[in-house]
C-alpha positions as CSV (number, residue, x, y, z in Angstrom):
1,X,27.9,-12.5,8.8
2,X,28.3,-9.9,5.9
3,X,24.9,-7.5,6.5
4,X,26.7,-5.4,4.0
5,X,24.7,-4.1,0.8
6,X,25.1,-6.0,-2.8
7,X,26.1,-3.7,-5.8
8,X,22.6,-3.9,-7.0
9,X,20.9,-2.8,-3.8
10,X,23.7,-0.1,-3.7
11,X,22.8,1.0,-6.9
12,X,18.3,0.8,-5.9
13,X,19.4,3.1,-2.9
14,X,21.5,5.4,-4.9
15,X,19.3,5.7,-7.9
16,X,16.1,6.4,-5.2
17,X,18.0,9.0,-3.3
18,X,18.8,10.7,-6.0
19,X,15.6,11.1,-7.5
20,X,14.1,12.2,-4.6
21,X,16.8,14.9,-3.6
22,X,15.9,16.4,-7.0
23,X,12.2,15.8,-6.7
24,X,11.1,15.6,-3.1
25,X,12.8,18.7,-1.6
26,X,10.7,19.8,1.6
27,X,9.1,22.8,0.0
28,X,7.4,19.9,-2.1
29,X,6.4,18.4,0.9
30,X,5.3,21.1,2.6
31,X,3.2,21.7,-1.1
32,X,1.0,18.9,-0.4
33,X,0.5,18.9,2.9
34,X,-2.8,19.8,1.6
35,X,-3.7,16.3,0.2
36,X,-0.8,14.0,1.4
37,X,-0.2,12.8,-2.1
38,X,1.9,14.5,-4.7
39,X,0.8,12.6,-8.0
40,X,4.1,14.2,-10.1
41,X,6.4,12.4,-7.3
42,X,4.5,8.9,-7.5
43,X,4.9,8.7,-11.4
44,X,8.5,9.5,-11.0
45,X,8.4,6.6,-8.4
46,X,6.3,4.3,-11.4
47,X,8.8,5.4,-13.8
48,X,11.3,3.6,-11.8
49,X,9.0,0.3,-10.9
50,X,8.9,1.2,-7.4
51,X,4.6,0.5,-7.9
52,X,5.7,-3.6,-8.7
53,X,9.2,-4.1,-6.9
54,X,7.8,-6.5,-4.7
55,X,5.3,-8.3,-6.8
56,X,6.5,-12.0,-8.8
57,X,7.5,-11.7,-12.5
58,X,4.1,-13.7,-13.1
59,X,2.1,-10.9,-11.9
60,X,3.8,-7.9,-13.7
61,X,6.5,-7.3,-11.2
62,X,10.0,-7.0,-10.7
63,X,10.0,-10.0,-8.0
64,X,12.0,-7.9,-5.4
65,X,12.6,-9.0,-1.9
66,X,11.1,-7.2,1.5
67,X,15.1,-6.2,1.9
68,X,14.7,-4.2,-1.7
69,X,11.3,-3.0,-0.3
70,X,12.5,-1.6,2.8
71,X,15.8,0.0,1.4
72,X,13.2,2.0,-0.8
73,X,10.6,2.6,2.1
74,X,13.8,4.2,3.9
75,X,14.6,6.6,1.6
76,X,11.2,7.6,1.1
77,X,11.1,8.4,5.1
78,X,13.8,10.2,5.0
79,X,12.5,13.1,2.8
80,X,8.3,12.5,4.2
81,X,7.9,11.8,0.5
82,X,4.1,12.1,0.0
83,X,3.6,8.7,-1.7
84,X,1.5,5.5,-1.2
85,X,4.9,3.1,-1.5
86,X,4.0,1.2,1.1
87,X,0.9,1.1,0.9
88,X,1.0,-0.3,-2.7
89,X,3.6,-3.0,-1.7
90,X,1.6,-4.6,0.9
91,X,-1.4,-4.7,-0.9
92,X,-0.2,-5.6,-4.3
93,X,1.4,-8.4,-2.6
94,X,-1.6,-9.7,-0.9
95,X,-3.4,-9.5,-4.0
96,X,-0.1,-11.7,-6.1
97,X,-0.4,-14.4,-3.2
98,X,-4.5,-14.8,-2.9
99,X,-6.2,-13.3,-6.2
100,X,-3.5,-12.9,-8.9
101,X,-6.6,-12.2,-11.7
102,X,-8.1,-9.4,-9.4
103,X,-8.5,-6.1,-11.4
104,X,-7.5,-4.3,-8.7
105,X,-3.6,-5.8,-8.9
106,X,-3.9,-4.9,-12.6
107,X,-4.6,-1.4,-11.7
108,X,-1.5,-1.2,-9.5
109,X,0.5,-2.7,-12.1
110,X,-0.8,-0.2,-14.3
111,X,1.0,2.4,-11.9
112,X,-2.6,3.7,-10.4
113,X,-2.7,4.3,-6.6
114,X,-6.1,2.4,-6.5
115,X,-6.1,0.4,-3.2
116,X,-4.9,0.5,0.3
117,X,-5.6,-1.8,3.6
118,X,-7.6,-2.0,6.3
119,X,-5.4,-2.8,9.3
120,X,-7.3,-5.2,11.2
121,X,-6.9,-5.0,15.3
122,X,-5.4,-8.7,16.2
123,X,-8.6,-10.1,17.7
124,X,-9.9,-9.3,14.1
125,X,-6.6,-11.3,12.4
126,X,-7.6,-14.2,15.1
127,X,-10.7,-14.1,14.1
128,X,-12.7,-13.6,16.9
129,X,-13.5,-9.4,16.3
130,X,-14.6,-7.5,13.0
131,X,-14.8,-3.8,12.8
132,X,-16.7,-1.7,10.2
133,X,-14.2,1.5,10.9
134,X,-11.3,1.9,9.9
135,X,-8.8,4.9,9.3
136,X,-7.0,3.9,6.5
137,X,-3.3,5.1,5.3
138,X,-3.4,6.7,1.7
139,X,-7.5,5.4,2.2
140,X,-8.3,9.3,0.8
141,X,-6.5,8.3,-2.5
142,X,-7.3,5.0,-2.9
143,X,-10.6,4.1,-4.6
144,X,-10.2,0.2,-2.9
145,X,-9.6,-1.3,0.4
146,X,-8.8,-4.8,1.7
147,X,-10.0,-5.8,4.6
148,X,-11.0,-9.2,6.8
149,X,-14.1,-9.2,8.1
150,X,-13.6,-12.1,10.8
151,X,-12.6,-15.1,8.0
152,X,-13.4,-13.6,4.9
153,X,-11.3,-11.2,3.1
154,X,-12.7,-8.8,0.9
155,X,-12.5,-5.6,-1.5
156,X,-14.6,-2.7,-0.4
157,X,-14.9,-0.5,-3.0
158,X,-17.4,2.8,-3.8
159,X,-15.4,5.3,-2.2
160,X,-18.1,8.2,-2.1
161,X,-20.2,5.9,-0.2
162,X,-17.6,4.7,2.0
163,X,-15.1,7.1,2.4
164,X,-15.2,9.9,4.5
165,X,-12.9,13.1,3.7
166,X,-9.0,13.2,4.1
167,X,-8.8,13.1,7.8
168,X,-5.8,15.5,8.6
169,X,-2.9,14.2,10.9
170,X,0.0,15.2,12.4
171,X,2.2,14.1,9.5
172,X,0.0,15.2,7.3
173,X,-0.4,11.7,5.2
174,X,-3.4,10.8,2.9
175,X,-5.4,9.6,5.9
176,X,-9.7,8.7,5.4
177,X,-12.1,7.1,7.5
178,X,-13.0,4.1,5.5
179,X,-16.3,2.1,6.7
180,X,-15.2,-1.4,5.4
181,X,-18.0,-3.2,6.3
182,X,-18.6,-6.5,4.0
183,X,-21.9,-5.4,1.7
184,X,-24.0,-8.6,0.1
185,X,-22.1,-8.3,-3.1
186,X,-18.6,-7.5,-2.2
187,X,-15.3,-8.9,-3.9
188,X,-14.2,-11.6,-2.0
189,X,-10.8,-13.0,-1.9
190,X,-10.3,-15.1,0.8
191,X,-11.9,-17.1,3.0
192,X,-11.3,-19.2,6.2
193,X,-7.5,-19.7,7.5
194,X,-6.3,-18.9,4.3
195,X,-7.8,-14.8,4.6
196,X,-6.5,-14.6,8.2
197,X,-3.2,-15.9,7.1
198,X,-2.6,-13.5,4.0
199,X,-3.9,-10.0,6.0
200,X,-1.4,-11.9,9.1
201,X,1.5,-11.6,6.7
202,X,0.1,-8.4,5.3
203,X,0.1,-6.8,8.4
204,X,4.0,-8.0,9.3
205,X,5.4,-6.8,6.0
């Protein structure tokens, strides 16, 4: 079995590490350890349709595979770069499979950092727990989050009502105490099997 990279994933990791040894040196990181987010490096990153790699052509994106994803997610380890990547990925993704007309997908295709998820403990993906609490990665950015409440998944949006300030962390990331409790007239986008199956293969991407 070759496990060896293509030319064109060659060139994705090459093109990413470069960037980010030019842009991303640690005194940058250390800069916004402050906030968790340097908005300078992520439109570098949108420059280079990192924000729709892994979304289908139909949806605005580049129709990338997890492989391309994770080659890019690797590198931006490497240097701690202070962007949502994976953040956006997942949820853009989720949105592509189970509301492709959402506005919240057209804001990430529009290169805005507008939404992050709720990770759900299992008994909440099985559908037998919900939680109103959540600590959210990049949630102190984000202006959205997806979340499943028991079978129905939904947008909880009105961050100064629901979001509580960056929470500070070891690794100094965009962290924020989200309460993503479903409210009468919330977004929903999902329901039944189907919402428990797309935050299920959220959650494993």
């Amino acid at each position: 079995m070759n496990l060896s990279l293509d030319e064109s994933q060659r060139i994705l990791v090459d093109t990413f590490s470069e960037m980010l040894a030019k842009e991303c040196p640690s005194a940058h990181v250390r800069d916004c350890e402050t906030t968790g987010y340097s908005a300078d490096l992520w439109a570098s990153y949108c420059e280079l349709g990192a924000h729709v790699m892994g979304l289908p052509e139909a949806s605005g994106g580049l129709d990338m595979g997890l492989l391309e994803l994770g080659l890019v997610a690797a590198e931006s380890g490497r240097v701690l770069a202070p962007v949502p990547f994976i953040e956006v990925a997942v949820v853009g993704r989720l949105l592509a499979a189970v509301s492709p007309g959402d506005p919240l997908l057209a804001s990430l295709v529009e290169g805005q950092p507008s939404a992050s998820l709720s990770i759900p403990r299992p008994d909440a993906v099985l559908g037998t727990a919900s939680r109103t609490a959540a600590l959210v990665p990049f949630g102190a950015i984000a202006d959205a989050v997806v979340s499943l409440d028991e079978e129905v998944l939904f947008v909880a949006e009105a961050a100064d009502a629901r979001r509580s300030k960056h929470t500070r962390d070891l690794g100094s990331g965009a962290l924020a105490h989200w309460d993503v409790s479903r409210s009468a007239d919330a977004r929903v986008l999902a329901t039944g099997e189907s919402a428990r199956a797309a935050m299920a293969t959220a959650v494993m991407e």
